[in-house]
Every structure is written in C-alpha cells, then in structure tokens.
N, C-alpha and C positions, 0 to 999 in steps of 0.2 A: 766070686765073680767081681769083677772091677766095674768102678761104677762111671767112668772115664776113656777108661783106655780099650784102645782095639782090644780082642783077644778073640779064641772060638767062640766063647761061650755068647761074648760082646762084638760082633763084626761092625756095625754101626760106629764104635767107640773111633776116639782119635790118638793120632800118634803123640807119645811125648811130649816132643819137638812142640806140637801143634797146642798144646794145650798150655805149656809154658811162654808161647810165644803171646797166646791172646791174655796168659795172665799180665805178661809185661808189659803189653798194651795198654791192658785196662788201670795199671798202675802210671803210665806215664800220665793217660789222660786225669786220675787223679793229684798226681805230682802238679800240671797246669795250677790247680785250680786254688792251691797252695800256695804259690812260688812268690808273688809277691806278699803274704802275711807276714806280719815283722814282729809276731808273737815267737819265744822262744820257742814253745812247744810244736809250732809250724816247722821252724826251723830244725827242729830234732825230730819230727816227722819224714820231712823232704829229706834230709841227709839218709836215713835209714833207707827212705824208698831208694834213694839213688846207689849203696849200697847193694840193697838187693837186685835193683837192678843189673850191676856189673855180674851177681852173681847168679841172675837168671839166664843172662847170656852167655856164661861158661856153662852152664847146665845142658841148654837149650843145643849148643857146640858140640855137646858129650851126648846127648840125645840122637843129633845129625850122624855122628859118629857110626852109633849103633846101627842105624836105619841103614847108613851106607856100606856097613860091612855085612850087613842080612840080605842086601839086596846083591851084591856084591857074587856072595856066597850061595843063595839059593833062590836068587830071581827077586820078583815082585811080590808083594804082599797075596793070597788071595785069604776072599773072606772065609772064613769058618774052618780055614787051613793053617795048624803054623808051621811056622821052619823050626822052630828050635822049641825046644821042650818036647811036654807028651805027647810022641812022635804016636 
C-alpha cells in the first residue's frame, strides 16, 4: 500500500502531479530564505534546489501526461476503482 498516492487500497491519497507540485513549493519557499546567503555552501545549496527544481517540473509535466491519457481513456478517476491494473 502506498503511503501517498491515490490507489484502491488508498482512495484519500493524491495524485503524482499533486504531491510533486507542493514538494516544489515547499522547496522554492526554502530556496527564498537562502537566496541572499554569500556562504559558499548556500550557494551550492540554491543551485541544487534550483536544478531540481527544473527537474520537478519535467516530472510533474510527465505526471500531467499520465492523468491526462487515463482520463482520456477511461473517464475520471473514481475512488476505490482503477482504470488500469488489477482490473
């Protein structure tokens, strides 16, 4: 059972998308609080988050991806239902 994400087992849970997105959040509002530190290590800090962050937002694009071909394909999510897997 996932400890996050929708699924049957987890109807409550969120979507990919969703959970990547408030990771990225939570990192920019850490990245603020950085930005002007003039320690190296700040600096190779920030650069990483800012890295990662380009690469959450390709993620988070490839997440939307999925949501929109599922939905596409067999409607809307419902809970305790999936579309795909163990039918």
């Amino acid at each position: 059972m996932t400890h996050f994400l929708m699924t049957d087992e987890n109807p409550e849970g969120y979507k990919l998308e969703d959970i990547l997105a408030l990771i990225r959040r939570d990192i920019i509002l850490r990245a603020t609080k950085i930005v002007d530190d003039p320690k190296p290590q700040a600096k190779q800090v920030l650069d990483n988050n800012i890295r990662i962050l380009g690469l959450l937002g390709e993620c988070i694009g490839i997440a939307e991806s999925s949501t929109k071909t599922l939905d596409k394909e067999f409607g809307p999510a419902v809970k305790g239902k999936p579309r795909i897997g163990n039918l």
